[in-house]
RODO-2510 file (C-alpha; in nm, 4 decimals, decimal comma):
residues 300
     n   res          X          Y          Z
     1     x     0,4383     1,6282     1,3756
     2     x     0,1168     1,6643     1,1779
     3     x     0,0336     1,6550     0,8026
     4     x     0,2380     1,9509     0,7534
     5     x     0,5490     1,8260     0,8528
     6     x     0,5558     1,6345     0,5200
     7     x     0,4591     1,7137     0,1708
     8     x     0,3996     1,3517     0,0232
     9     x     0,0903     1,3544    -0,1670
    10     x    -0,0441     1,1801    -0,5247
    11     x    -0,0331     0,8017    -0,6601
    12     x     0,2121     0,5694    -0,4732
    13     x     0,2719     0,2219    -0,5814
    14     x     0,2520    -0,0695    -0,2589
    15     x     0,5237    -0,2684    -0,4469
    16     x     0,5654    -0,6712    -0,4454
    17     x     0,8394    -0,8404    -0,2924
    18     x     1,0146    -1,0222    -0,5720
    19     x     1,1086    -1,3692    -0,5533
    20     x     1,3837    -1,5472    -0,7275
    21     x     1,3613    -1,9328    -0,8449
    22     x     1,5399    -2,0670    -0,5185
    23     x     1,2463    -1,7867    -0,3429
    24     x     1,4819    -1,5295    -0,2023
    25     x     1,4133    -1,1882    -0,2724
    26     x     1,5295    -1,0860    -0,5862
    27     x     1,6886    -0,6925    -0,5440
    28     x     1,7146    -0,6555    -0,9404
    29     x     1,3598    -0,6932    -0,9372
    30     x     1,2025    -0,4658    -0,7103
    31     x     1,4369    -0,1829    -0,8211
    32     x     1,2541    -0,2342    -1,1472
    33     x     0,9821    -0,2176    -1,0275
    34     x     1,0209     0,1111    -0,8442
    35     x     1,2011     0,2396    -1,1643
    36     x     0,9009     0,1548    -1,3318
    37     x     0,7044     0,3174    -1,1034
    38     x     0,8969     0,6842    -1,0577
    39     x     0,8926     0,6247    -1,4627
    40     x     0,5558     0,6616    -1,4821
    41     x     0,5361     0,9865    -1,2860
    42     x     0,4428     0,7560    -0,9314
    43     x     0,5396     0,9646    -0,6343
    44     x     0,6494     0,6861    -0,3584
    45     x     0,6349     0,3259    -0,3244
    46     x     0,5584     0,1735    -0,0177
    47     x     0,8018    -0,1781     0,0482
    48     x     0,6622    -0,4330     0,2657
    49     x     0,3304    -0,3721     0,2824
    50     x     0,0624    -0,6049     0,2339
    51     x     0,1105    -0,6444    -0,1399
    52     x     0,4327    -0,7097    -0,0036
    53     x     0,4119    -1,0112     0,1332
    54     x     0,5638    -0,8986     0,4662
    55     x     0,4120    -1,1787     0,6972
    56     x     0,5971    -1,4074     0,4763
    57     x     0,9092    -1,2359     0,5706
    58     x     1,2244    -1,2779     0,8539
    59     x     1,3084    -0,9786     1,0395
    60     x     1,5933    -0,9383     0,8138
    61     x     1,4399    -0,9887     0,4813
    62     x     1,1839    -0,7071     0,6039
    63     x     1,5258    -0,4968     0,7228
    64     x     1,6695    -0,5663     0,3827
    65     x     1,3495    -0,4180     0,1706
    66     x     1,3403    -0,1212     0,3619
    67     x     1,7600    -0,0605     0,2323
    68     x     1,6679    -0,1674    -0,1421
    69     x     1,3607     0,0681    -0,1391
    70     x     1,5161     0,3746     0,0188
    71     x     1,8467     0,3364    -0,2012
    72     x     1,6573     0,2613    -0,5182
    73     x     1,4904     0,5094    -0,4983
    74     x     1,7322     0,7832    -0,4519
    75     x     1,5606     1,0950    -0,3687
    76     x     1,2493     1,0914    -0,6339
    77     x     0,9968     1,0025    -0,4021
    78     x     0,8869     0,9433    -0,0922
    79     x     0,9392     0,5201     0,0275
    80     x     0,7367     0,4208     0,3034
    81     x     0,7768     0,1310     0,5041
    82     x     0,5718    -0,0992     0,6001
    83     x     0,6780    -0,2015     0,9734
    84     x     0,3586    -0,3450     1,1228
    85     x     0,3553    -0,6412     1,3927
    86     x     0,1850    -0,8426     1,6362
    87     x     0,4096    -0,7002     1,9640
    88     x     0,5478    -0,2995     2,0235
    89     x     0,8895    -0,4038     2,0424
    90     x     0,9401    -0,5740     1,7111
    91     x     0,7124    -0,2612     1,5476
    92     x     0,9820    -0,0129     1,7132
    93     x     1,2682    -0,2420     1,6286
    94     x     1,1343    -0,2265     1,2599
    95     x     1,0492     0,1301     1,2510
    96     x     1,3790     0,2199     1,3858
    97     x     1,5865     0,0085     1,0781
    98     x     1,3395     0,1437     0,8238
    99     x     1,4380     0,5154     0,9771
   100     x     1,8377     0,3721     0,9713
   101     x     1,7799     0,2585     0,6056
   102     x     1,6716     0,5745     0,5068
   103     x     1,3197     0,5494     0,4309
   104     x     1,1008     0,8420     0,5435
   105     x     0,8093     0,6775     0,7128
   106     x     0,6657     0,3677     0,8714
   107     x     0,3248     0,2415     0,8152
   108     x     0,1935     0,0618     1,0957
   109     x    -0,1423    -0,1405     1,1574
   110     x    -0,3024    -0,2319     1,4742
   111     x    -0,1736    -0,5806     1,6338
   112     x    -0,3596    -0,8634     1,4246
   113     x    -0,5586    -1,2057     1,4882
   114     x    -0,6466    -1,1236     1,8577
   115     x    -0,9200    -0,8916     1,9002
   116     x    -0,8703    -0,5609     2,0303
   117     x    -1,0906    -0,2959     2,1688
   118     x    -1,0088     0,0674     2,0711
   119     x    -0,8393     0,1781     2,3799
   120     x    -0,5773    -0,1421     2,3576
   121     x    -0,5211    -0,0256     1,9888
   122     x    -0,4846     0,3133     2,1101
   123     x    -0,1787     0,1786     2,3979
   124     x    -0,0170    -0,0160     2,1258
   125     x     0,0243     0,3029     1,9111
   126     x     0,0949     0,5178     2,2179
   127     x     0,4124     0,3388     2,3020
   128     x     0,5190     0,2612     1,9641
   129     x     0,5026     0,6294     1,8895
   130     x     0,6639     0,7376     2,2593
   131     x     0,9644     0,5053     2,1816
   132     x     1,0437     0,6235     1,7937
   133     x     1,1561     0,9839     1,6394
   134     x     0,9959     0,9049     1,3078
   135     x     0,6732     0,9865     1,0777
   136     x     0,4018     0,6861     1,0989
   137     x     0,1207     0,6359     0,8730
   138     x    -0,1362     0,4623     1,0467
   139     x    -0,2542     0,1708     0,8212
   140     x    -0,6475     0,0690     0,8259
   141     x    -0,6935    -0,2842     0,6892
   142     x    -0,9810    -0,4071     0,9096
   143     x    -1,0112    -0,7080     0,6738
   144     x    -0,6917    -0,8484     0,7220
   145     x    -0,5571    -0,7366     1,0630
   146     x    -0,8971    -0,7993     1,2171
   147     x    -0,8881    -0,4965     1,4183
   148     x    -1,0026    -0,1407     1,2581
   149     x    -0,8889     0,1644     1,2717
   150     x    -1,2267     0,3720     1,3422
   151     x    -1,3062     0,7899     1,2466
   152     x    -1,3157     0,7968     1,6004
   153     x    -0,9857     0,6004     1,6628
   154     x    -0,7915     0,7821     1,4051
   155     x    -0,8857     1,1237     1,5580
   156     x    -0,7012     1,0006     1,9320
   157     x    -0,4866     0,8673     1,7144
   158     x    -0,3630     1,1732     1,5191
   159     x    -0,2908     1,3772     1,8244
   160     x     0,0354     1,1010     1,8710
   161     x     0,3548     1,3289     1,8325
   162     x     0,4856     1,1108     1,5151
   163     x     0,1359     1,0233     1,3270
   164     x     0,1449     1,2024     1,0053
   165     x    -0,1101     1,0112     0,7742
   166     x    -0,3544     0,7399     0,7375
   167     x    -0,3892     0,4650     0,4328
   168     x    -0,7501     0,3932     0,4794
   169     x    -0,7569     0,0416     0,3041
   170     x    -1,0993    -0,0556     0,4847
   171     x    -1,2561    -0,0619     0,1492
   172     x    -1,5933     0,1189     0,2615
   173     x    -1,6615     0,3903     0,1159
   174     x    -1,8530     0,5624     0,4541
   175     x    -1,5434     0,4013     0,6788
   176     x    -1,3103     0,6580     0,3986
   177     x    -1,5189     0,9651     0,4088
   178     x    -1,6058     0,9827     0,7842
   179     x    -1,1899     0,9131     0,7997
   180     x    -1,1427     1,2194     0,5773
   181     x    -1,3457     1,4176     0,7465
   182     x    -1,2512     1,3678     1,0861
   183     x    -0,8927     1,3580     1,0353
   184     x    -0,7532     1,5739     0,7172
   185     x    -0,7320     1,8983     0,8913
   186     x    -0,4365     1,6872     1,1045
   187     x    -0,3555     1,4077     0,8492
   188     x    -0,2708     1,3318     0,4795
   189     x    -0,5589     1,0862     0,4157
   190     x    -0,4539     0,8047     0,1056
   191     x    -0,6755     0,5833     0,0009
   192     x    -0,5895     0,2374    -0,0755
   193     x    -0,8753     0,0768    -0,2622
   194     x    -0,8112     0,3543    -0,5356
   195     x    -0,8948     0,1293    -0,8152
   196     x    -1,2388     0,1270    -0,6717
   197     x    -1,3157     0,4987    -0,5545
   198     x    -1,0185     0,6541    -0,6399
   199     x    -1,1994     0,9049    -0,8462
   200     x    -1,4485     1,0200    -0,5735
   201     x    -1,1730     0,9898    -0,2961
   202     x    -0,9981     1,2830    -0,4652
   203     x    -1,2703     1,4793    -0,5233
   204     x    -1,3315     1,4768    -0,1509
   205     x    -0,9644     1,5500    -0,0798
   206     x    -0,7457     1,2788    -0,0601
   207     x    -0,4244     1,3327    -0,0609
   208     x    -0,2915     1,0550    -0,3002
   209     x    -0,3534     0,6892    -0,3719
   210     x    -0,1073     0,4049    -0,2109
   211     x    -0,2841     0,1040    -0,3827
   212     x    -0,0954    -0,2537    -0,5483
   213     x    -0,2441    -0,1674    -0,9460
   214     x     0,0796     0,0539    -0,9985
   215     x     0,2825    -0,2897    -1,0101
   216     x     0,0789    -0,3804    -1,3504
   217     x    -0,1611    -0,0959    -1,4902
   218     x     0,0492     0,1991    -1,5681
   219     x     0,0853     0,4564    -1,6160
   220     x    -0,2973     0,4221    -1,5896
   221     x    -0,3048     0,3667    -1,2204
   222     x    -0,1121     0,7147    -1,2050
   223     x    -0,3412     0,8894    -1,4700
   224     x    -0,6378     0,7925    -1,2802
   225     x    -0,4924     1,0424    -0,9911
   226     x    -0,4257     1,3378    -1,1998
   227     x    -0,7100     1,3050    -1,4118
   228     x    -0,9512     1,2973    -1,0839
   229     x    -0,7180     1,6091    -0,9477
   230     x    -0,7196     1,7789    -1,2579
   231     x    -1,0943     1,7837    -1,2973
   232     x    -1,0337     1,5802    -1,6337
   233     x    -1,3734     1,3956    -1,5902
   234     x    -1,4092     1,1852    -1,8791
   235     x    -1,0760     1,0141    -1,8613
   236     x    -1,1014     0,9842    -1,4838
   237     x    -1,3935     0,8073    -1,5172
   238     x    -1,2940     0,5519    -1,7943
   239     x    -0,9999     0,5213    -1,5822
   240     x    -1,1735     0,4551    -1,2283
   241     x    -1,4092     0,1784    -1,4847
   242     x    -1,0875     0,0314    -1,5582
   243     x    -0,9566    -0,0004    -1,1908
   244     x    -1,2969    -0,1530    -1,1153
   245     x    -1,2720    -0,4190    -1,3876
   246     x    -0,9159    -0,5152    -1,3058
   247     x    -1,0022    -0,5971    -0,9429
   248     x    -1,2895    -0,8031    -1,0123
   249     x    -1,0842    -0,9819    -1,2450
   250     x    -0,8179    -1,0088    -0,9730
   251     x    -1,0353    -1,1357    -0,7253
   252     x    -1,3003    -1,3658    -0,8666
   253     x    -1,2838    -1,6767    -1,0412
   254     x    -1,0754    -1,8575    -0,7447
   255     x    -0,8433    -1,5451    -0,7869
   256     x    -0,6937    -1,3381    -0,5052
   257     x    -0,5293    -1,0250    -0,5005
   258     x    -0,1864    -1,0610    -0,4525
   259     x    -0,0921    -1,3864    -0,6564
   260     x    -0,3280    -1,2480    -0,9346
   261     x    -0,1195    -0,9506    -0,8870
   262     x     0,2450    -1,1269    -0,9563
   263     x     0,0883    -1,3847    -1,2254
   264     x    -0,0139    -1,0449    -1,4173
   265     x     0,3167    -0,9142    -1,3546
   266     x     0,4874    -1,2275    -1,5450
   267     x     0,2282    -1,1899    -1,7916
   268     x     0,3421    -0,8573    -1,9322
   269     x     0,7172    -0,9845    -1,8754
   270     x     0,7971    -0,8349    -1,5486
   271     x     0,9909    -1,0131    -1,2502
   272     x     0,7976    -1,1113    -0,9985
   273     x     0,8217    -1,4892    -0,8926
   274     x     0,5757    -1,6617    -0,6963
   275     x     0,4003    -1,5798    -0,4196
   276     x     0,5171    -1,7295    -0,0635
   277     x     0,3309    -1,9824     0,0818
   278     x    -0,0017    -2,0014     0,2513
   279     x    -0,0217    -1,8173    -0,0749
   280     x    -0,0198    -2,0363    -0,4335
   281     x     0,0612    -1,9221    -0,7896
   282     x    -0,2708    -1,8454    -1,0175
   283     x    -0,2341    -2,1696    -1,2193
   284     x    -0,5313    -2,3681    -1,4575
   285     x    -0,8073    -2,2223    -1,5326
   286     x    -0,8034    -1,9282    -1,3361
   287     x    -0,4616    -1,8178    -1,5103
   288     x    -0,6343    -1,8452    -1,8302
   289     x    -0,8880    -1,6318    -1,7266
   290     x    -0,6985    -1,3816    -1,5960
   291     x    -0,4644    -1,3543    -1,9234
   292     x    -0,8009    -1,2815    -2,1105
   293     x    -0,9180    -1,0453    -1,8867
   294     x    -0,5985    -0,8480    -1,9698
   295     x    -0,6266    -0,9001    -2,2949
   296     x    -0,9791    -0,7290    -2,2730
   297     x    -0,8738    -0,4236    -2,1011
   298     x    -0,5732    -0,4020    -2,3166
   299     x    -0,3378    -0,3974    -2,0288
   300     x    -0,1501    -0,7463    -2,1832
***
Protein backbone atom coordinates (compact mmCIF):
# COMPACT_ATOMS: atom_id res chain seq x y z
CA UNK A 1 0.00 0.00 0.00
CA UNK A 2 1.07 3.60 -0.53
CA UNK A 3 -0.83 6.93 -0.75
CA UNK A 4 -2.52 5.73 -3.73
CA UNK A 5 -4.22 2.99 -2.39
CA UNK A 6 -6.60 5.52 -0.74
CA UNK A 7 -8.18 8.70 -1.82
CA UNK A 8 -8.92 10.41 1.67
CA UNK A 9 -7.90 13.89 1.47
CA UNK A 10 -9.39 17.54 2.92
CA UNK A 11 -10.57 18.71 6.58
CA UNK A 12 -11.25 15.83 9.06
CA UNK A 13 -12.59 16.44 12.44
CA UNK A 14 -10.43 14.38 15.60
CA UNK A 15 -13.80 14.06 17.45
CA UNK A 16 -14.30 14.02 21.46
CA UNK A 17 -15.39 11.16 23.29
CA UNK A 18 -18.65 12.16 24.88
CA UNK A 19 -19.40 11.61 28.36
CA UNK A 20 -22.70 11.16 30.01
CA UNK A 21 -23.51 12.42 33.76
CA UNK A 22 -22.71 8.89 35.36
CA UNK A 23 -19.22 9.39 32.70
CA UNK A 24 -19.89 6.61 30.26
CA UNK A 25 -19.68 7.37 26.80
CA UNK A 26 -22.60 8.84 25.53
CA UNK A 27 -23.29 7.22 21.65
CA UNK A 28 -26.12 9.94 20.96
CA UNK A 29 -23.49 12.33 21.33
CA UNK A 30 -20.69 11.57 19.23
CA UNK A 31 -23.03 10.63 16.34
CA UNK A 32 -23.89 14.30 16.58
CA UNK A 33 -21.06 15.23 16.49
CA UNK A 34 -19.95 13.41 13.37
CA UNK A 35 -23.37 14.49 11.84
CA UNK A 36 -22.31 17.79 12.53
CA UNK A 37 -19.24 17.33 11.09
CA UNK A 38 -20.18 15.46 7.48
CA UNK A 39 -22.89 18.52 7.74
CA UNK A 40 -20.51 20.90 7.35
CA UNK A 41 -18.88 19.38 4.26
CA UNK A 42 -15.93 17.54 6.84
CA UNK A 43 -14.55 14.57 5.00
CA UNK A 44 -13.66 11.97 8.01
CA UNK A 45 -13.50 12.04 11.63
CA UNK A 46 -10.96 10.39 13.39
CA UNK A 47 -12.50 8.48 16.96
CA UNK A 48 -10.13 7.98 19.66
CA UNK A 49 -7.54 10.05 19.05
CA UNK A 50 -5.99 12.35 21.32
CA UNK A 51 -8.87 14.81 21.42
CA UNK A 52 -10.38 11.68 22.20
CA UNK A 53 -9.46 11.00 25.31
CA UNK A 54 -8.30 7.45 24.46
CA UNK A 55 -5.77 6.94 27.43
CA UNK A 56 -8.73 7.47 29.54
CA UNK A 57 -10.33 4.57 27.92
CA UNK A 58 -10.78 0.39 28.59
CA UNK A 59 -10.01 -1.73 25.76
CA UNK A 60 -13.61 -2.01 25.19
CA UNK A 61 -14.73 1.51 25.41
CA UNK A 62 -11.87 2.15 22.69
CA UNK A 63 -13.50 -1.16 20.71
CA UNK A 64 -16.88 0.43 21.14
CA UNK A 65 -15.85 4.05 19.47
CA UNK A 66 -14.35 2.51 16.67
CA UNK A 67 -18.30 0.61 15.98
CA UNK A 68 -20.18 4.06 16.74
CA UNK A 69 -17.77 5.96 14.38
CA UNK A 70 -17.71 3.55 11.46
CA UNK A 71 -21.65 2.98 11.68
CA UNK A 72 -22.41 6.64 12.16
CA UNK A 73 -20.91 7.46 9.70
CA UNK A 74 -22.25 5.32 7.02
CA UNK A 75 -20.27 5.66 3.97
CA UNK A 76 -19.74 9.71 3.78
CA UNK A 77 -16.36 9.76 4.84
CA UNK A 78 -13.50 8.24 5.67
CA UNK A 79 -13.30 7.28 9.99
CA UNK A 80 -10.00 6.66 11.19
CA UNK A 81 -9.10 5.09 14.24
CA UNK A 82 -7.06 5.91 16.60
CA UNK A 83 -5.39 2.50 17.93
CA UNK A 84 -2.10 3.64 19.46
CA UNK A 85 -0.41 1.86 22.63
CA UNK A 86 2.38 1.33 24.83
CA UNK A 87 2.98 -2.69 23.68
CA UNK A 88 2.56 -4.31 19.74
CA UNK A 89 0.10 -6.68 20.81
CA UNK A 90 -2.58 -4.47 22.25
CA UNK A 91 -1.83 -1.93 18.99
CA UNK A 92 -2.59 -5.12 16.66
CA UNK A 93 -5.39 -6.27 18.89
CA UNK A 94 -6.86 -2.66 18.43
CA UNK A 95 -6.11 -2.25 14.86
CA UNK A 96 -7.61 -5.51 14.09
CA UNK A 97 -11.31 -4.51 15.96
CA UNK A 98 -11.12 -1.05 14.40
CA UNK A 99 -10.63 -3.08 10.82
CA UNK A 100 -13.71 -5.63 12.26
CA UNK A 101 -15.78 -2.48 13.10
CA UNK A 102 -15.49 -1.22 9.87
CA UNK A 103 -13.40 1.72 10.04
CA UNK A 104 -10.88 2.18 7.20
CA UNK A 105 -7.67 2.99 8.96
CA UNK A 106 -5.70 2.98 12.17
CA UNK A 107 -3.61 5.77 13.37
CA UNK A 108 -0.85 4.69 15.38
CA UNK A 109 1.95 6.62 17.43
CA UNK A 110 5.21 5.42 18.58
CA UNK A 111 5.15 3.59 22.19
CA UNK A 112 4.98 6.56 24.84
CA UNK A 113 6.71 7.65 28.29
CA UNK A 114 9.88 5.46 27.76
CA UNK A 115 12.30 6.84 25.47
CA UNK A 116 12.97 5.34 22.28
CA UNK A 117 15.67 5.63 19.74
CA UNK A 118 14.59 5.57 16.05
CA UNK A 119 15.46 2.08 15.20
CA UNK A 120 13.21 0.69 18.39
CA UNK A 121 10.38 2.96 16.93
CA UNK A 122 11.09 1.61 13.65
CA UNK A 123 10.69 -2.49 15.24
CA UNK A 124 7.57 -1.44 16.97
CA UNK A 125 5.99 -0.34 13.62
CA UNK A 126 7.63 -3.21 11.73
CA UNK A 127 5.75 -5.85 13.60
CA UNK A 128 2.66 -4.03 14.10
CA UNK A 129 2.46 -3.60 10.37
CA UNK A 130 3.80 -7.48 9.60
CA UNK A 131 0.94 -8.78 11.87
CA UNK A 132 -2.19 -6.52 10.38
CA UNK A 133 -3.87 -6.37 6.67
CA UNK A 134 -4.95 -2.79 7.18
CA UNK A 135 -4.06 1.02 6.17
CA UNK A 136 -2.06 2.88 9.17
CA UNK A 137 -1.52 6.46 9.47
CA UNK A 138 1.46 7.02 11.33
CA UNK A 139 0.68 9.66 14.05
CA UNK A 140 3.57 12.33 15.05
CA UNK A 141 2.82 13.87 18.46
CA UNK A 142 6.36 14.25 19.84
CA UNK A 143 4.85 16.38 22.65
CA UNK A 144 2.74 13.97 24.11
CA UNK A 145 4.08 10.48 23.27
CA UNK A 146 7.60 11.67 24.00
CA UNK A 147 9.04 9.93 21.15
CA UNK A 148 8.99 11.66 17.47
CA UNK A 149 8.39 10.60 14.44
CA UNK A 150 11.47 12.22 12.41
CA UNK A 151 11.63 13.20 8.17
CA UNK A 152 14.08 10.65 8.38
CA UNK A 153 11.95 8.10 10.41
CA UNK A 154 8.88 8.58 8.40
CA UNK A 155 10.77 7.87 5.11
CA UNK A 156 11.85 3.95 6.65
CA UNK A 157 8.74 4.19 7.81
CA UNK A 158 6.67 4.61 4.61
CA UNK A 159 8.28 1.75 2.83
CA UNK A 160 6.04 -0.62 5.63
CA UNK A 161 3.53 -2.62 3.35
CA UNK A 162 0.32 -1.02 5.27
CA UNK A 163 1.61 2.77 5.98
CA UNK A 164 -0.52 4.97 3.93
CA UNK A 165 -0.28 8.51 5.64
CA UNK A 166 1.15 10.59 8.30
CA UNK A 167 -0.78 13.25 10.80
CA UNK A 168 2.17 15.37 11.53
CA UNK A 169 0.87 16.93 14.90
CA UNK A 170 4.57 17.96 15.99
CA UNK A 171 3.48 21.50 15.78
CA UNK A 172 6.82 22.82 14.05
CA UNK A 173 6.48 24.18 11.23
CA UNK A 174 10.25 22.87 9.77
CA UNK A 175 9.39 19.23 11.57
CA UNK A 176 5.91 19.57 8.80
CA UNK A 177 7.68 20.70 5.74
CA UNK A 178 10.85 18.50 5.86
CA UNK A 179 7.84 15.64 6.59
CA UNK A 180 6.15 16.77 3.36
CA UNK A 181 8.89 16.76 1.51
CA UNK A 182 10.44 13.65 2.28
CA UNK A 183 7.44 11.62 2.36
CA UNK A 184 4.38 12.90 -0.05
CA UNK A 185 5.56 11.27 -3.14
CA UNK A 186 4.69 7.84 -0.85
CA UNK A 187 2.24 9.36 1.74
CA UNK A 188 -0.90 11.56 2.20
CA UNK A 189 0.68 14.12 4.58
CA UNK A 190 -2.32 15.88 7.15
CA UNK A 191 -1.49 18.28 9.26
CA UNK A 192 -2.81 18.49 12.65
CA UNK A 193 -2.03 21.89 14.08
CA UNK A 194 -4.20 23.30 11.10
CA UNK A 195 -5.56 26.06 13.12
CA UNK A 196 -2.06 27.32 13.24
CA UNK A 197 -0.52 26.74 9.62
CA UNK A 198 -3.21 25.27 8.02
CA UNK A 199 -3.13 27.85 5.35
CA UNK A 200 0.60 27.44 4.41
CA UNK A 201 0.41 23.56 4.94
CA UNK A 202 -1.87 23.45 1.89
CA UNK A 203 -0.15 25.59 -0.12
CA UNK A 204 2.80 23.25 0.20
CA UNK A 205 0.59 20.21 -0.46
CA UNK A 206 -1.03 18.77 2.27
CA UNK A 207 -3.39 16.58 1.75
CA UNK A 208 -6.11 17.63 4.33
CA UNK A 209 -6.32 18.80 7.92
CA UNK A 210 -7.21 16.14 10.89
CA UNK A 211 -7.20 18.78 13.75
CA UNK A 212 -9.89 18.96 17.19
CA UNK A 213 -11.41 22.84 16.00
CA UNK A 214 -14.05 20.92 13.77
CA UNK A 215 -15.80 19.85 17.19
CA UNK A 216 -16.62 23.79 17.81
CA UNK A 217 -15.64 26.25 14.85
CA UNK A 218 -17.57 25.23 11.86
CA UNK A 219 -18.03 25.18 9.26
CA UNK A 220 -15.03 27.58 9.60
CA UNK A 221 -12.53 24.94 10.45
CA UNK A 222 -13.68 23.31 7.01
CA UNK A 223 -13.67 26.70 5.04
CA UNK A 224 -10.25 27.35 6.14
CA UNK A 225 -9.26 24.08 3.89
CA UNK A 226 -11.01 24.99 0.78
CA UNK A 227 -10.34 28.49 0.93
CA UNK A 228 -6.36 27.69 1.25
CA UNK A 229 -7.02 24.92 -1.73
CA UNK A 230 -9.00 27.12 -3.67
CA UNK A 231 -6.48 29.92 -3.77
CA UNK A 232 -9.29 32.13 -2.01
CA UNK A 233 -6.58 34.20 -0.15
CA UNK A 234 -8.35 36.71 1.71
CA UNK A 235 -10.79 34.44 3.45
CA UNK A 236 -8.09 31.85 4.05
CA UNK A 237 -6.24 34.17 5.77
CA UNK A 238 -8.96 35.71 8.10
CA UNK A 239 -9.73 32.18 8.59
CA UNK A 240 -6.11 30.78 9.52
CA UNK A 241 -6.22 34.43 12.06
CA UNK A 242 -9.17 32.90 13.49
CA UNK A 243 -7.69 29.33 14.10
CA UNK A 244 -4.74 31.16 15.67
CA UNK A 245 -6.88 33.17 18.10
CA UNK A 246 -9.02 30.23 19.14
CA UNK A 247 -5.99 28.18 20.25
CA UNK A 248 -4.43 30.76 22.23
CA UNK A 249 -7.60 31.21 23.84
CA UNK A 250 -7.77 27.43 24.34
CA UNK A 251 -4.56 27.14 25.79
CA UNK A 252 -3.66 30.11 27.96
CA UNK A 253 -5.11 31.48 30.92
CA UNK A 254 -4.76 28.00 32.97
CA UNK A 255 -6.60 26.56 29.83
CA UNK A 256 -5.72 23.35 28.00
CA UNK A 257 -6.75 22.01 24.89
CA UNK A 258 -8.98 19.37 25.31
CA UNK A 259 -11.21 20.45 28.39
CA UNK A 260 -11.26 24.00 26.78
CA UNK A 261 -12.33 22.06 23.86
CA UNK A 262 -15.59 20.23 25.58
CA UNK A 263 -16.36 23.43 27.93
CA UNK A 264 -16.72 25.32 24.38
CA UNK A 265 -18.68 22.56 23.14
CA UNK A 266 -21.38 23.01 26.12
CA UNK A 267 -21.09 26.55 25.54
CA UNK A 268 -22.71 26.61 22.11
CA UNK A 269 -25.17 23.75 23.44
CA UNK A 270 -23.49 20.71 22.22
CA UNK A 271 -23.02 17.32 24.24
CA UNK A 272 -19.95 16.82 25.42
CA UNK A 273 -19.61 16.12 29.27
CA UNK A 274 -16.56 16.43 31.13
CA UNK A 275 -13.37 15.51 30.53
CA UNK A 276 -11.92 12.20 32.32
CA UNK A 277 -9.70 12.53 34.94
CA UNK A 278 -6.11 13.53 35.25
CA UNK A 279 -8.05 15.95 33.16
CA UNK A 280 -10.58 18.73 35.05
CA UNK A 281 -13.51 20.74 33.63
CA UNK A 282 -12.54 24.60 32.67
CA UNK A 283 -14.32 26.05 35.74
CA UNK A 284 -13.82 29.93 37.51
CA UNK A 285 -12.21 32.24 35.98
CA UNK A 286 -10.77 30.58 33.21
CA UNK A 287 -14.41 29.50 31.99
CA UNK A 288 -15.29 33.04 31.99
CA UNK A 289 -12.61 33.85 29.94
CA UNK A 290 -13.01 31.45 27.56
CA UNK A 291 -16.93 32.28 27.03
CA UNK A 292 -15.65 35.88 26.14
CA UNK A 293 -13.17 34.86 23.96
CA UNK A 294 -15.99 33.21 21.94
CA UNK A 295 -17.99 35.83 22.20
CA UNK A 296 -15.14 37.93 20.50
CA UNK A 297 -14.62 35.76 17.60
CA UNK A 298 -18.28 35.31 17.22
CA UNK A 299 -18.09 31.61 17.42
CA UNK A 300 -20.69 31.70 20.78
Amino acid sequence: MNRDSVDWWGPMSAVITPFDAAGNIDAGALEENIDRTFAAGGTGVLVGGCTGEFWSLTHEERCRLYGIGAGCAAGRGTVIAGAGSVTVAETVSLARAAQDAGCDAALILPPYFIRLNDDEIFEHFREVDAAISFPIVLYNIPGNAGNAITPELAVRLAELDNVVAIKESAGDWNNFYATLIAVREQLRVFCGPSSIYGVPAVAAGADGFIDLFPNVWLPGSVDLFHAASDGRLDEARSLQETGRRLTDLFTSGGRSLYPATKAAMARLGFAAGDPRPPLRPVTGRSLEELHAGLAELKIA
